[in-house]
C-alpha positions as CSV (number, residue, x, y, z in Angstrom):
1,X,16.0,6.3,-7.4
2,X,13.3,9.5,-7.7
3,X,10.2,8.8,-6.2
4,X,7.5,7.8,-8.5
5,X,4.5,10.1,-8.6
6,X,0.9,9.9,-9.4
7,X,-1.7,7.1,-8.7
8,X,-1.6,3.5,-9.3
9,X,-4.2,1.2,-9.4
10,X,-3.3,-1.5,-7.9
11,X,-5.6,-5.0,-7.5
12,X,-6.6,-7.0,-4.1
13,X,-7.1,-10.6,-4.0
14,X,-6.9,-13.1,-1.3
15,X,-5.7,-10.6,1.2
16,X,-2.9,-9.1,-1.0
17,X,-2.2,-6.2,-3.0
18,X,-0.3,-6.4,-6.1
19,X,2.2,-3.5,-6.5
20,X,2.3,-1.7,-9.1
21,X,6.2,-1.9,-10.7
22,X,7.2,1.3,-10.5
23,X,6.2,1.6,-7.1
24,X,7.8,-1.9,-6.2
25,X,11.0,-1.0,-8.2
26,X,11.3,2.1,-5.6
27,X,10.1,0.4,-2.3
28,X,13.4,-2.5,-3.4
29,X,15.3,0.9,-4.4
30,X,15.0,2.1,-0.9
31,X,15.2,-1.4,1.0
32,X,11.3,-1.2,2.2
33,X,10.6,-5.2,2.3
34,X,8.9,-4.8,6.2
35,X,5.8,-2.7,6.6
36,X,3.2,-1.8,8.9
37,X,-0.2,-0.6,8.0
38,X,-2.0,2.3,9.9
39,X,-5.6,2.6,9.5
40,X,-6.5,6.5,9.4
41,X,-10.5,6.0,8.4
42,X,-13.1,3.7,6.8
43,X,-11.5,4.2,3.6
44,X,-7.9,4.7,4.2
45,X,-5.0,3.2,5.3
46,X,-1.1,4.2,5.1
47,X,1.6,1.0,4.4
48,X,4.9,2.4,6.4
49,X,8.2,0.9,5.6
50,X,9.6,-0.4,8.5
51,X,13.4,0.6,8.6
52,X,15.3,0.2,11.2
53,X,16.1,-1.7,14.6
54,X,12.5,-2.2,14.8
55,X,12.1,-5.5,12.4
56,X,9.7,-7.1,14.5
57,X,7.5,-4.1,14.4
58,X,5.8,-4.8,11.5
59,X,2.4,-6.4,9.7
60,X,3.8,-7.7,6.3
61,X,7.0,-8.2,3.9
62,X,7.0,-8.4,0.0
63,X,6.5,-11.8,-1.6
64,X,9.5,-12.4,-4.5
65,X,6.5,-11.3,-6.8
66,X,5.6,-7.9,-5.5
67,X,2.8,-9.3,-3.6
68,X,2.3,-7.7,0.0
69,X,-0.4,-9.4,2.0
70,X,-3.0,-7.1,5.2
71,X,-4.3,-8.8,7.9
72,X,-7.7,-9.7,7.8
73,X,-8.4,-7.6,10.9
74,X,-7.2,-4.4,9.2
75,X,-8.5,-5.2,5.6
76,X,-12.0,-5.1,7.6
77,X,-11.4,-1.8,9.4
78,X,-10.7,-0.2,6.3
79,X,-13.5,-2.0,4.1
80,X,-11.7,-3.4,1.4
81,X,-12.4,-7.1,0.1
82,X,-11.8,-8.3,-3.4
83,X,-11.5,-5.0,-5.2
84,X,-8.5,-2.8,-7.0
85,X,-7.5,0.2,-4.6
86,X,-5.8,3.0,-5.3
87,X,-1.9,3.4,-3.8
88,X,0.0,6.8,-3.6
89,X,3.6,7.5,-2.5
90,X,3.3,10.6,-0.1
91,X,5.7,11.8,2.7
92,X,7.6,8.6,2.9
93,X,4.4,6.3,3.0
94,X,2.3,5.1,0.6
95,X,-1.3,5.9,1.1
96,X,-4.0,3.4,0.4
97,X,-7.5,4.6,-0.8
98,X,-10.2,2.5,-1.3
99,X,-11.7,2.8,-5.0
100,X,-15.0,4.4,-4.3
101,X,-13.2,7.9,-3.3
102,X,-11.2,7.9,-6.6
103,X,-13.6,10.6,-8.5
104,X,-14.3,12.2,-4.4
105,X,-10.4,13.1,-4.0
106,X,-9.9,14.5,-7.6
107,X,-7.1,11.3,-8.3
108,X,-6.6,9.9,-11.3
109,X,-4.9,7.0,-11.7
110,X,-1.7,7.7,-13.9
């Protein structure tokens, strides 16, 4: 399956971001169930798939409905709460950006 490109709003509630479908369709196309998240500032974070012999390497895995659930700890470190953030597929990650920096970074969702 090709990549999809562009930004997606995606919402937060209770912990968990729903996924966008295209970008679920692709992360099922590619077998990406396991991730781990990476905190890179105050308002970023990158979900990596976690592929491999690694499996128990990892922070969360895909509810049947697309759901995928942070950690409290790391929802904190990045600032996000009850909110819609912004998810990008870039260099085999997806990158999560907190919805303040939408109009900063020049994204739109699409």
């Amino acid at each position: 399956m090709t990549p999809p490109e562009g930004t997606y709003i995606a919402p937060l509630s209770k912990g968990a971001i729903r996924f966008p479908p295209p970008l679920h369709r692709y992360c099922e196309s590619e077998g990406w169930d396991l991730f781990r998240f990476v905190v890179v500032d105050h308002d970023h974070m990158r979900i990596e798939p976690v592929i491999g012999d690694a499996p128990e390497d990892f922070h969360a895995s895909f509810t049947p409905e697309g759901l995928l659930w942070i950690p409290a700890d790391l929802r904190h470190s990045v600032d996000i709460s009850e909110q819609s953030v912004m998810l990008r597929l870039e260099n085999g990650a997806i990158n999560l950006y907190i919805r303040n920096l939408f109009e900063t970074l020049g994204f739109r969702p699409g």
